[in-house]
N, C-alpha and C positions, 0 to 999 in steps of 0.2 A: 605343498606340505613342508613344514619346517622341518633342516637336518634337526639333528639334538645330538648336543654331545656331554655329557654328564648326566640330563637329564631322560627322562623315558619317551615324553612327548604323551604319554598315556596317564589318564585317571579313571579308577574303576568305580560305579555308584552299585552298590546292593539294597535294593530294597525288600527288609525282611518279609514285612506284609502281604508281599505279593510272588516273593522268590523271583525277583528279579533282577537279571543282570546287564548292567551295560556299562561299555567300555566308550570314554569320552576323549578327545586329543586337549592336551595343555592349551592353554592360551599362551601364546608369545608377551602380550602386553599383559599379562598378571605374573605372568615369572619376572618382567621386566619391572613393575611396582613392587612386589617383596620376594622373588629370590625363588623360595621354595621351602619347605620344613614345616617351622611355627608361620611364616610368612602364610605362604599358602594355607594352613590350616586355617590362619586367621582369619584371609579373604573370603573364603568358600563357607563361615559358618556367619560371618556379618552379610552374606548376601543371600544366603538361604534360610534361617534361625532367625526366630522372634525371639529376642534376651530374655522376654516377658514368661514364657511357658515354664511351667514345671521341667525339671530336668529329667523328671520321667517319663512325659510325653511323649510317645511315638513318633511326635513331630521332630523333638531335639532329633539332632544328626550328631555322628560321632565321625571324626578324621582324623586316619592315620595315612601318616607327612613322614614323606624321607627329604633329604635334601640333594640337590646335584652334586653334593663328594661324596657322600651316604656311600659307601660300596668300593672306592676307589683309593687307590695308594695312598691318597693325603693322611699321616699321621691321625689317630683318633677319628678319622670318619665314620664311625660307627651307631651315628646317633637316628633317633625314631623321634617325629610329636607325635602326639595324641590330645585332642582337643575337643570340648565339645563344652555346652553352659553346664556349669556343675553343682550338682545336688548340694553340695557342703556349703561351698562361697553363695548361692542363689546366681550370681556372676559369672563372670568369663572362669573357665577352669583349662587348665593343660598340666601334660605331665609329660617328661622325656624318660626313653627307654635307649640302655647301650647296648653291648651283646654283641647278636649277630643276626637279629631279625629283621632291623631294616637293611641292612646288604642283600638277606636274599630274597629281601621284597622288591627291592632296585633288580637286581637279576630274573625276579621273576616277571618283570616286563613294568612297572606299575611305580610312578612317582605319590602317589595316591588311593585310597580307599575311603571313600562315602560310606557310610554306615545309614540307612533309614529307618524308620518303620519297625516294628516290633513283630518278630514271627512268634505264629501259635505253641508252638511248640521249642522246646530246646536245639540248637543248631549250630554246626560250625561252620567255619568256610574254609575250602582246602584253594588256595593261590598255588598255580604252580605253570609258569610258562606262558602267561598270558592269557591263562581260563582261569574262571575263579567259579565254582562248585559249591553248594550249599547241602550240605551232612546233616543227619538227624546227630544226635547228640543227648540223645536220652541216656544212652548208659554209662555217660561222663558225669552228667548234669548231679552234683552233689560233691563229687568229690575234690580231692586238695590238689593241689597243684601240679607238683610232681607227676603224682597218678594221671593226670590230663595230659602231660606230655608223653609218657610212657605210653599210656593208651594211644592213642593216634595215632604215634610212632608206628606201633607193633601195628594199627589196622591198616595203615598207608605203606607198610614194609620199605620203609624207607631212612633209614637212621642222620639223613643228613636233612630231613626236614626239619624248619625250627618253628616254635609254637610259641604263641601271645595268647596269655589264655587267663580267666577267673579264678579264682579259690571259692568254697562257700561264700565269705562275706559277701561277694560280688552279688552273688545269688540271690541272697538274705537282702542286698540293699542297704547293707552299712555305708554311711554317705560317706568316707573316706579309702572306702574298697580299692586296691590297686589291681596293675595290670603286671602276670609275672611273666618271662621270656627267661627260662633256664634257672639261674640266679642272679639275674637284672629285674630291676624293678621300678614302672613307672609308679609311682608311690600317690603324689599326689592330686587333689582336689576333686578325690571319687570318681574317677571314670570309668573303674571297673565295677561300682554300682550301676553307671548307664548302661555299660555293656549287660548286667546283670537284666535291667529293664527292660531290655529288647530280648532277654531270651537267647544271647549270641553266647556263647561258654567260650570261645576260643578261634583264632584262624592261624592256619597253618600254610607256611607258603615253604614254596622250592622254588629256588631256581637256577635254572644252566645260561641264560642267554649274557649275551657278553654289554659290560658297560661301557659304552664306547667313551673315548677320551680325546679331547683334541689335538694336542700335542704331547703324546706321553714318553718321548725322551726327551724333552725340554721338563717336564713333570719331575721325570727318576731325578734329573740333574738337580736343579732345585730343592728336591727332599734331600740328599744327599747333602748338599753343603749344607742345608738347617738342621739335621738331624743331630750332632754335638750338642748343637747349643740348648736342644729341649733336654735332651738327658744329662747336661748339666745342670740345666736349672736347679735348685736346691729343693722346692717343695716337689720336682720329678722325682728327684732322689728318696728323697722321704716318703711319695705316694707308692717308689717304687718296691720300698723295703718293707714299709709296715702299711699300706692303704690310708684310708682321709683319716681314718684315729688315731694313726703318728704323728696328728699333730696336734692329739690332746693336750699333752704338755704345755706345746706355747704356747693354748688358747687358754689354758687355764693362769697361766702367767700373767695376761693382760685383765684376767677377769671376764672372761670372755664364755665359760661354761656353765649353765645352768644349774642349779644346787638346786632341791628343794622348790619347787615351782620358782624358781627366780628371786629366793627369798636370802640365798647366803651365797659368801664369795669365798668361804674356807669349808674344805671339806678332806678329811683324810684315805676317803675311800678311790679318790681320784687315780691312784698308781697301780691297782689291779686291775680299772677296767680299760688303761689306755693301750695304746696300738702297741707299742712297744714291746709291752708285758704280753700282751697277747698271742704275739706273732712269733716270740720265744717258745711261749708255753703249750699252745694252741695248733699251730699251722701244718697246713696236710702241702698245700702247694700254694702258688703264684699261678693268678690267671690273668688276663689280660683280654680284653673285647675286640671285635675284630680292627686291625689297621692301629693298634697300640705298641706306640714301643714303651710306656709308661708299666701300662700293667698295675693299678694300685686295689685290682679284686685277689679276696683270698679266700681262701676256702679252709675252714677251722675242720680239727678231727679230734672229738674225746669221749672215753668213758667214766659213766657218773652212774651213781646206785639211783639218784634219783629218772634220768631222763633214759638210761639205757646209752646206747652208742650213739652220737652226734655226729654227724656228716651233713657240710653244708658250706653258705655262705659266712666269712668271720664277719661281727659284727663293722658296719662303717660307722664312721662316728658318731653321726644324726641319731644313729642308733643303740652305740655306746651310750652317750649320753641323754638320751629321751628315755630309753628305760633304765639306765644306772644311776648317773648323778643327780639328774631331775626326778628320782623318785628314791634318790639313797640308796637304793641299790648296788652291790659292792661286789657281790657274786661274779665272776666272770663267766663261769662257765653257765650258770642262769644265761646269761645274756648272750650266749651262743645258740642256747635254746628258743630264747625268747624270737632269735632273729629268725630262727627257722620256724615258729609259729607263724608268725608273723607272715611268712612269705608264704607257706602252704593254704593258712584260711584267705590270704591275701589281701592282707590293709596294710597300713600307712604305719611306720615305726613312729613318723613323728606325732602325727594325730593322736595316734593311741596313748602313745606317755603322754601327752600334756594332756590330753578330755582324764587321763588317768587319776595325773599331778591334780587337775582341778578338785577330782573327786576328794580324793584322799588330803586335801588341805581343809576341803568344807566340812568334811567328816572332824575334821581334828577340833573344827571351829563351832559344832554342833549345826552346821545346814544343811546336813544329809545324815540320817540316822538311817539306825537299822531296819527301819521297817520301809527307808525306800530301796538298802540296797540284800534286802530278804534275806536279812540276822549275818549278814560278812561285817566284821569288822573292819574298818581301812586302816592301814598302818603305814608310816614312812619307813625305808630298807625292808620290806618281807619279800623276797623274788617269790616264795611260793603262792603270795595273794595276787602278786602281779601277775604270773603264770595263770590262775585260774580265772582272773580278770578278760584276761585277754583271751581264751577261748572261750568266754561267756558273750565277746564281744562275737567272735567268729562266728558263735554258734546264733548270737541276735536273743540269747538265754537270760532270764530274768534282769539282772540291774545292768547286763552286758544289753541288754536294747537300747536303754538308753546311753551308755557310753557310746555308742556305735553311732547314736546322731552326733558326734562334735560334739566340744566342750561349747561353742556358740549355743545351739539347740537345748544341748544336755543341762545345759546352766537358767534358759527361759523354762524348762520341762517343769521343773526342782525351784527354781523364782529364789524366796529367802533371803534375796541378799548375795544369792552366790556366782551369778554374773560376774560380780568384782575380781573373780578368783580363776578365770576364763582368759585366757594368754590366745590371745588370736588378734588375726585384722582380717576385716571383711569376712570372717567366718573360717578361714586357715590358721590352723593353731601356729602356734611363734616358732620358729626353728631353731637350732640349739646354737643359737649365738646372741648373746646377749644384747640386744640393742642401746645399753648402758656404756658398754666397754669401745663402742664403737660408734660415732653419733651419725658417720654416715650410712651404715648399716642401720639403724633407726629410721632415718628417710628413706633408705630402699624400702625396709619392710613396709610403712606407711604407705607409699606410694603404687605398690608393686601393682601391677592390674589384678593378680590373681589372687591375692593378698598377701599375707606375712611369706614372704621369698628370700633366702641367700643367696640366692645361685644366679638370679635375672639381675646383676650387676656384680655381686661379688666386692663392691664397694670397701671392703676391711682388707683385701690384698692391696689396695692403694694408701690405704689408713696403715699399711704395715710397713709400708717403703716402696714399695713397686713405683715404678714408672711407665706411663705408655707415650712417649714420643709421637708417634705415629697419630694417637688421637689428644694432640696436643696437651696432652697429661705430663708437662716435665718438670714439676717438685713433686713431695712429698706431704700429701692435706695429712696435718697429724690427726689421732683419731678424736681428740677432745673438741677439736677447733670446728666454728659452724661457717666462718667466710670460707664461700665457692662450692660450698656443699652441696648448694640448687642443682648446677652446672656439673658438678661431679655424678651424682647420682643419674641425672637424667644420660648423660653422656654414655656412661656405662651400660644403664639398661638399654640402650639405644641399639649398643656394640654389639649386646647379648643377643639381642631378637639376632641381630645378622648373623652369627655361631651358630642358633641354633634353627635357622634360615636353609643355611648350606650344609646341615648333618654333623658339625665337628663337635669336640668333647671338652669344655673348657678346661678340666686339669691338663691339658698337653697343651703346653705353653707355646702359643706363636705368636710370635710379634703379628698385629693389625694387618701392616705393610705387606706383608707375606702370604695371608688367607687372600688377598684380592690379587696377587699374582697368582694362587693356584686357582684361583677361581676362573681368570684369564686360560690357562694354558688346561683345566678340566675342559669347558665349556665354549670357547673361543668368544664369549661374551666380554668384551671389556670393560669394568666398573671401575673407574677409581674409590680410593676409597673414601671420599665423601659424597658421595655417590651413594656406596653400602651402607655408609651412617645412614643416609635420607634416607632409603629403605627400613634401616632398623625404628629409626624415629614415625616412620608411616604404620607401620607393626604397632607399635605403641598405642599409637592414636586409634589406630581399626579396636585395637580392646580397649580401649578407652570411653570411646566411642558405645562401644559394646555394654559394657558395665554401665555405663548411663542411660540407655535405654533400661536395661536390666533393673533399674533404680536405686543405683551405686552412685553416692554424691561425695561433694570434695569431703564433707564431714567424716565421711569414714576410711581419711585417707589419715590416719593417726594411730597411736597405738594404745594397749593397756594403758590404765591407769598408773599400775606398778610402776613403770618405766618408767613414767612421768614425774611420780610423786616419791620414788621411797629411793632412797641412795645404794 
């Protein structure tokens, strides 16, 4: 039997159908092809999943992926996958979760969770120490988020247990349903519709056991002399003061923030809903996920005659902007609301404003009347329609059914023309960075496997000035220019599978160089790192791969029309 040192050496498979459990040992040669995380997710669903099935099949399988720093002192190790073919894209789908769920899923014995099969009934799983337990879950099954973690909490008497759990929409089957853990959220490409499919409301893990480390004062050392240089970094500093919507400003500077479904690049309402304004007017405290010296979560506190008392997550930017500027919206304190619907029914902030945005443009343009959306008017800037939108969406309640399949869906449902007005790739509504303002941000989203992505390359930090030496990135591609763009893009997302492979949090800045010596001195595996590149580059290929069975071709490796055509 293999030592393991970062890793668990353990995968757990639950098969709901049959309420069964069984615990499996890692394979040495598949950590050794991709690592662990999205890696691993990626392996285990291209060799057990047919792309071809509905994603509601009892067949699809769901995997939750921690990585071998997941749990351990490395700055931002805090990260979860979760993977499975997804309802929205028809395609490959993943969504990453921060927190502190996967730490105490690495503690509770367990590099992995196999999801099978669809139980009769409502159900949870309680992880705790290297058993894993399957709970009726009837008298959760309905309710919002929150309430599921409280609930379980108080029946497991346990306050330090942490919970991955549904909202309604999961339930309901809104194809962009997220997965919530406190107030982290894997947001997208509907996986907590799958969860929703199999009947599973929630897993709860604890654990005590210790994560072993291969050399952990050669580790401490190491963090210690890097530690400076991440909380110098400058967007450290700004994620650490105001979260990702401190940097609405610069992005609105380059043109870089959605107006109006992607229709204007001035807008005056811009300066109430950014990070800045917010975190002045707004903020209850600074949080931070486990293993952060960053810290760019915050948690907003206000009273309004309309919403009563707000206590919550403060909006992040994705979310600032998906439901303020891409839909006029101007309201701040709306939009601290909206974030807290949002995470309690449990869907996607970004899905929801753009299938939103879609609606309410075609409505303006006469391709959705009132008798598709039962006598609601749509309007650009009303938070109060947006409000009531959004739990029609949660609730799966008249014209909220069809918002809740995607603007993709929602736009084929409705025909007329109004496809055109549908901001997505491959079925992932666009994310609130303009693919305009940034042309190799444009290739990422086109290319992304899961579809319209900022985060699986991050490609506009290099279009800003950034350098990465280490993966021979040493000028500056400006954001206009398309020579080396290929080479950029792919480079990048390559990087990215490897980040989110070993569990780390891309806003905490580590030089390349640096993750493959803690990965060394976690695990006593040595990779160089083009080594880890060829892992991330094999990640890529495995969903690639995936999607093309799936029946995902280069054709739909492109973007709106918008983009293309209008300035």
């Amino acid at each position: 039997m293999a030592e393991w040192y970062g890793y668990t050496g353990r995968i757990a498979r639950v098969n709901l159908s049959d309420s069964r459990v069984s615990i499996e040992d890692a394979k040495m040669e598949y950590i050794d092809l991709v690592l662990g995380g999205i890696g691993l997710a990626s392996l285990i669903l291209f060799m057990e999943v047919d792309p071809r099935i509905d994603a509601f099949d009892p067949s699809n399988k769901l995997v939750f992926s921690v990585g071998p720093l997941t749990g351990t002192m490395v700055p931002g190790s805090s990260r979860t996958t979760i993977a499975s073919r997804s309802p929205l894209t028809l395609g490959w789908g993943e969504s990453h979760l921060g927190g502190f769920w996967g730490t105490e899923l690495k503690k509770a014995g367990f590099d992995a969770i196999i999801i099978e099969g669809k139980a009769d009934t409502p159900t949870y799983l309680y992880v705790e120490d290297g058993r894993i337990e399957l709970r009726d879950a009837s008298r959760i099954w309905g309710l919002k988020t929150s309430n599921v973690e409280k609930s379980i909490i108080s029946e497991l008497g346990d306050p330090e247990i942490k919970v991955a759990c549904i909202g309604p929409a999961g339930e309901r089957l809104v194809r962009y349903a997220s997965i919530i853990s406190g107030e982290r959220v894997a947001g997208r490409t509907g996986l907590g519709a799958v969860m929703g499919s199999k009947k599973l409301k929630a897993i709860a893990v604890r654990g005590l056991l210790q994560i072993r480390i291969r050399w952990p004062d050669k580790l401490r050392s190491m963090i210690s002399r890097l530690y400076p240089s991440i909380m110098s970094f400058p967007t450290s500093q700004i994620l650490s003061s105001y979260g990702t919507n401190g940097e609405m400003e610069s992005f609105y500077q380059y043109g870089d923030v959605p107006i109006r479904n992607f229709t204007l690049g001035e807008w005056d309402g811009i300066h109430k809903i950014e990070g800045q304004y917010m975190v002045e007017n707004y903020l209850k405290r600074h949080r931070a996920c486990f293993g952060c010296p960053v810290g760019c979560w915050k948690e907003a506190r206000v009273e309004d005659p309309r919403y009563g008392l707000i206590e919550g997550r403060m909006p992040e930017y994705e979310s600032a902007a998906s439901l303020g500027s891409l839909l006029l919206n101007s309201d701040p304190v709306s939009l601290i609301y909206m974030e807290k619907l949002c995470n309690e029914y449990g869907f996607d902030v970004i899905s929801s404003g753009v299938t939103i945005a879609w609606a309410i443009e075609c409505f303006t343009k006469g391709l959705i009347t009132v008798e598709d959306t039962g006598g609601l008017q749509l309007r650009w800037g009303d938070p109060e329609l947006i409000v009531n939108l959004l739990e029609m969406i949660g609730e799966r309640r008249g014209f909220g059914y069809i918002l809740g399949e995607g603007c993709r869906l929602a736009s084929r449902i409705i025909g007329r023309g109004s496809e055109k007005y549908a901001m997505h790739v491959k079925g992932l509504e666009v994310p609130m960075h303009d693919p305009r303002a940034f042309k190799g941000m444009g290739l990422q989203y086109a290319t992304s496997n899961r579809g319209a992505c900022h985060l699986q390359g991050l490609v506009m930090r290099i279009e800003q000035g950034e350098r990465m030496p280490d993966l021979k990135i040493y000028r500056r591609f400006y954001r206009f220019e398309i020579e080396g763009k290929g080479w950029l893009v792919a480079t990048m997302q390559d990087w990215h599978h490897v980040i989110e492979s070993l569990g780390l949090c891309k806003f905490v800045q580590i030089p390349p160089g640096h993750i493959a010596g803690f990965y060394l001195l976690v695990t006593g595996i040595e990779k160089r790192l083009p080594e880890l590149q060829k892992c991330g580059e094999r990640i890529s290929n495995i969903q690639r791969i995936f999607n093309i069975i799936a029946g995902v071709t280069s054709g739909d490796d492109t973007l709106p029309d918008r983009f293309l055509s209008e300035p």
